[in-house]
Each structure stands twice: as C-alpha cells, then as structure tokens.
N, C-alpha and C positions, 0 to 999 in steps of 0.2 A: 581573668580579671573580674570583678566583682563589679555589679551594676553600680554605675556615678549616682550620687544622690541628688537628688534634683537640686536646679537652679547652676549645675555646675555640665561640665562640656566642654568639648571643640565646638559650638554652636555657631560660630562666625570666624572668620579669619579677621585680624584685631588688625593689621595691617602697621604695628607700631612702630616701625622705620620709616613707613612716610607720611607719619606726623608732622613731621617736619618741614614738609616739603609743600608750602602755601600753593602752589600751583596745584598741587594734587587737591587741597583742600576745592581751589574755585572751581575747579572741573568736574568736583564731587555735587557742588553747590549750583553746577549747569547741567547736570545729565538729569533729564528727564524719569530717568530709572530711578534715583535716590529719594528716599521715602524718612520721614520722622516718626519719631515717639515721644510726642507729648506727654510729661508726668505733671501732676496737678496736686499739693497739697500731699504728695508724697503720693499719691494712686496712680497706676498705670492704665491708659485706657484700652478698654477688650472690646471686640465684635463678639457682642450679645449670641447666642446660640448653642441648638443643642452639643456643640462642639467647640466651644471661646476660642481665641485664638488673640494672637496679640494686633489692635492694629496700625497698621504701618502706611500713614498717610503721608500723601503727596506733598512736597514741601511746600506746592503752593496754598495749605491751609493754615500756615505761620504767615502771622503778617510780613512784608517786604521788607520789613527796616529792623527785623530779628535775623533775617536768613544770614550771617555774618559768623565770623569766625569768632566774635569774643559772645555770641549767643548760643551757636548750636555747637554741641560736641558730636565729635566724627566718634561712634564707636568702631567702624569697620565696615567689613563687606558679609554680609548676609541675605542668603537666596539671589547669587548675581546683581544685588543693588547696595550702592554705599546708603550706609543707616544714621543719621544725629537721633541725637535726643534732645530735648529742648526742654525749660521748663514754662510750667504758663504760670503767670502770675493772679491770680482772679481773686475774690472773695467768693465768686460762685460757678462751681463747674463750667465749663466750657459747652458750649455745644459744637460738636465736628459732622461728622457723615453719618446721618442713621442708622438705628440699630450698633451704635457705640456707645457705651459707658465707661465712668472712672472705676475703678476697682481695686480694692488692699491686694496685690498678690497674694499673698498669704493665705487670704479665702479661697484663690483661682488656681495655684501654682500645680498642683495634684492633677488638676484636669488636665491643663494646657499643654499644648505639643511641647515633650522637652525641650526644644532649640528657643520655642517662645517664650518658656517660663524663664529661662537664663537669660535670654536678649531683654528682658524685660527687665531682670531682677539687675543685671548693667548698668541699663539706662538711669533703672532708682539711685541706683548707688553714687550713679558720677551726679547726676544732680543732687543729692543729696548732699554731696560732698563740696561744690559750688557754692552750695547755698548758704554753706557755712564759713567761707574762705573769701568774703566775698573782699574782704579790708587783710591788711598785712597783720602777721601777726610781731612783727618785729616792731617797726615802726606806725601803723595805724592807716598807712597810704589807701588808697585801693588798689584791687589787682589787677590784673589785664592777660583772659585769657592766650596763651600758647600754645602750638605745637599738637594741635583739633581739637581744646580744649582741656587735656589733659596735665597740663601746667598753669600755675596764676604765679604772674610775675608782677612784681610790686612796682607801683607806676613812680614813686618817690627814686630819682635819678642816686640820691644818693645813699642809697638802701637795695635795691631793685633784688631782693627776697625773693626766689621760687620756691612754690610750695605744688606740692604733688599728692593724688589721690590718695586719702586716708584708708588704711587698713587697718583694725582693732582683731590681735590672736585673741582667740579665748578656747581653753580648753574645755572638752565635755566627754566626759567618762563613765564607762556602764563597770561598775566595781560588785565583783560577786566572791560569794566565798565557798563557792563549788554547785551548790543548789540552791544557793539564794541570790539574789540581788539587791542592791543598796539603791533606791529612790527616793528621790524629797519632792518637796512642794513648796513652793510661794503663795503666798496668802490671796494676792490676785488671782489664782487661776481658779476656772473650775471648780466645783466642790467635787473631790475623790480624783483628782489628776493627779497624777506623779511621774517623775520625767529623773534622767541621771543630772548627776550632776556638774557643775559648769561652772564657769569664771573666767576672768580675765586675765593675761599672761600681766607678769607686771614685769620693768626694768630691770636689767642683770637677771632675769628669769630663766633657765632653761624649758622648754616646756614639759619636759617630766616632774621638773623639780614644780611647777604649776599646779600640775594634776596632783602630788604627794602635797602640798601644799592646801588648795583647795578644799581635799575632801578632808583631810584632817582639820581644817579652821569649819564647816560646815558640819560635820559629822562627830568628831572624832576618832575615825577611823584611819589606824595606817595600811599606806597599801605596797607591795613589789610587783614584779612580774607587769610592768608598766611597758602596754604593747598600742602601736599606731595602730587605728582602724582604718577611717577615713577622712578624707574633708568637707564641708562645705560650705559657699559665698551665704551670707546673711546680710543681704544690705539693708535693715533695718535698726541702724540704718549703718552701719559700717563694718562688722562683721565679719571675720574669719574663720568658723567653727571648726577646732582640730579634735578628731573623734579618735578616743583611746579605750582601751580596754584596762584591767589592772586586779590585779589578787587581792582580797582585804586579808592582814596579819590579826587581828581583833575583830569582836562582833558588837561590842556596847556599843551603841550610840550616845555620844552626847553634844549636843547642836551647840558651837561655840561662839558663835554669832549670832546675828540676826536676818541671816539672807533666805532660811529656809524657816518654814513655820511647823513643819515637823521631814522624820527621816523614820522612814522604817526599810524593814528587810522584807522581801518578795520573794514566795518562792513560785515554779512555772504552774503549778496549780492555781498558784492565787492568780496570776494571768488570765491563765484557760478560764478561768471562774469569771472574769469580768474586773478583778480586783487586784491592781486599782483602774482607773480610766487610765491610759497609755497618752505622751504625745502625739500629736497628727501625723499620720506618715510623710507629710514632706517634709519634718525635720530629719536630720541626722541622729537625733533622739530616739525616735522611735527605731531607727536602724540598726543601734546601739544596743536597743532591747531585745531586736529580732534575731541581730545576728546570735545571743546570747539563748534568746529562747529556743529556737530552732536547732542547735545545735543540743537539746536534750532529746532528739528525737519526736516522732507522732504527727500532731497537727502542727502546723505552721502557726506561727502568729497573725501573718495578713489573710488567715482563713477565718481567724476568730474575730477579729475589731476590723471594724470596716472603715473604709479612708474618713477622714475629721481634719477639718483647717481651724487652723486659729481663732479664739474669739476677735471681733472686729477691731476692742477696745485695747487689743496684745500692742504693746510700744517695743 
C-alpha cells in the first residue's frame, strides 16, 4: 500500500454511532481528559517549537457558556481523550497557553506529526462548514446544531431542514504522454510554479468523465488510460482531491478557458533541472508528479526539491 498523503489517516476513531447519543456527548463534555481545538479566522493553533505540534487545550480555556453542544463539535476520540473543535470568534487572535500560536496549516501541515496535521485539517473543515450553515438554506430559519455537531437542523417547526457536512469532489490529474508531462499554472501562483491539473466534479459527473472533461476545457488535450492514484481531504476549505493518472491521445496545447494562464509539456529532465518550481509536497500534486517522475528511474524527486508550503495568501 502506498504512503497516505497527508492530512488523510485513521488519525482518530470518529466514533459516528454515538453521535447520537447526548449522554455520550455530556460525559465527553465532564471528563477531565477531553481537550479542544480552537480554529480562529480559519487558522489552527500550534505549540510553537522546534517540532509544532497541534494544541489540544483543556476545555476549561473555552468560556462556560460555549462548552455546549450547539457550540463545540465532538470530532471523536484521539490519543485516549474525546476532542471538539470550537470556533473563536474575535477580530484579534486569541490569546490561550504560551508558546501557542494561530497558524494556516498549509504553511505547518509537512512538519506536523501526521495524526496532528489531519486532526487538525477536521477540526478546519467542520468549522468551516458551520460557519457557512449557520441559517437554512430552504427557508432562512436558523439552525440548531445535532448529533456532536455534525448535523444543523432547521429551528423553523415547519421546515426543520437537515443539512450535513460539505464535501466539494474535485479531480486532479498528472497526464503524460510517455516522457512528458502536461502542467499548468494560475496567474496567482509563484512566478515559474506548475502543478497538474484540477477542477471540480460537476452534477451527472462521473469522475472519469471530470478528468476527460477538465483537461480538455483547460488544455486541449484528449486523454484514456484514465487510472485512480490517490486521495486527499482539502479543507480549504471543503475539498475532496481525487488524484488520477491519464494518457494524453494529442500533444498541442490549446487553453480553452481562462482558469490556467499557460500549460506546457515537461519532460523528467526539465524537473531534475529545477524547471518548472513543483507544488509543495503536502499536496497530492506534487504526489502525482513523483509518482510519475520516479518511476523513469535515477534520482527521486524528493531528493531534488526540498519540502515548500503554500504561499500564506493561497485561498
């Protein structure tokens, strides 16, 4: 089996049968063991050090009249203690327990013990997801968490609407045509970054038909031989990355949209050379390149490009 890309895991046992079960919830919410993770403004906060770590404070540093069930979400049980995540509302960071700060995962997620960067990258996702849900979308009510948080039930008696944690497929695919590779760029990034290419599955979608889809509206290019790699969670903020592989049938490029600002072909030399800048190895992007590099034989790819996170300003 092929190493999980980060942010992804059995990192915690999610305990999703006794969501339900409010007793388990206040028992969680009395046992001295159970610890939060405050997300602020979208940032997770890390214990500072040569080794960050994610941290996991005592519930008594939420105020009293948050510690509740339509506040905190139960994500589960990790390292023998039930974990919520909570959000803080501020205009200016919080201050918690020393030597802690707010931090983009994204910048942190390569260093952090994998079980922290996924317990972490949860936490963003379910608040993230709250924060958007917080009124019905049928009738306008508001909602009223359920079931540890993981359901918002609509408080309008004659509506009472559940809605449940957002997922967004999006495919992202490293397409070669034996010695080459097909990479684009968004005009945001980096000057000389090029990453494969990606999009979002859309309705009546299969996700092959995505991939065949995508890279022809971006490229031009048709492709077959359209194989799963891997997955991984993106909750930035809602995110499902399904990583493929694919044969391109044509080599012209011609960009038919506007979502990439150019596309060229790469071959493992132009790599090894430095050229172009790669994405950060804690995407599935960069995964996508190595698995592809690597398998021409010689030097590896994570001997040549050393680890890189996201710019701060990446949405």
């Amino acid at each position: 089996m092929q190493p999980r890309n980060i942010l992804s895991g059995p990192y915690l046992d999610r305990a999703a049968h006794l969501r339900k079960d409010p007793a388990w919830f206040e028992r969680a919410l009395a046992d001295e063991r159970s610890r939060v993770l405050p997300v602020w403004n979208s940032l997770n906060l890390i214990v500072e050090g040569e080794a960050p770590r994610a941290a996991l404070l005592e519930l008594s540093a939420i105020p009293e009249e948050r510690r509740n069930s339509n506040e905190l979400i139960l994500l589960g049980r990790f390292r023998d203690s039930e974990v919520f995540a909570c959000e803080v509302e501020a205009l200016e960071p919080p201050q918690f327990q020393a030597g802690t700060r707010f931090e983009d995962l994204r910048m942190l997620a390569s260093i952090l013990p994998a079980e922290d960067a996924g317990l972490l990258g949860y936490a963003r996702g379910m608040v993230s997801w709250r924060a958007r849900h917080r009124f019905c979308g049928t009738c306008s009510a508001k909602t009223l968490a359920a079931k540890g948080g993981h359901v918002l039930i609509c408080t309008n008696p004659a509506c009472r609407h559940e809605q449940f944690p957002r997922i967004d497929p999006a495919i992202i695919v490293l397409v070669s045509d034996g010695e080459r590779a097909l990479l684009g760029r968004q005009a945001a990034w980096p000057v000389g970054r090029y990453s494969t290419i990606a999009g979002f599955v859309e309705p009546g979608e299969s996700l092959e038909d995505a991939v065949a889809r995508e890279v022809f509206e971006e490229t031009g290019i048709n492709v077959d031989c359209i194989q799963y790699h891997s997955s991984q969670p993106w909750p930035f903020p809602s995110s499902l990355m399904l990583g493929f592989t694919a044969h391109a049938l044509n080599t012209q490029i011609q960009r038919r949209d506007d979502e990439l600002e150019d596309a060229q072909w790469f071959t493992r030399e132009d790599l090894a050379s430095g050229r172009p800048i790669v994405p950060p190895n804690v995407s599935i992007s960069f995964r996508l390149i190595e698995h592809w590099f690597d398998a021409g034989g010689g030097k590896k790819l994570r001997e040549i490009h050393k680890p890189s996170s996201w710019p701060a300003a990446r949405s």
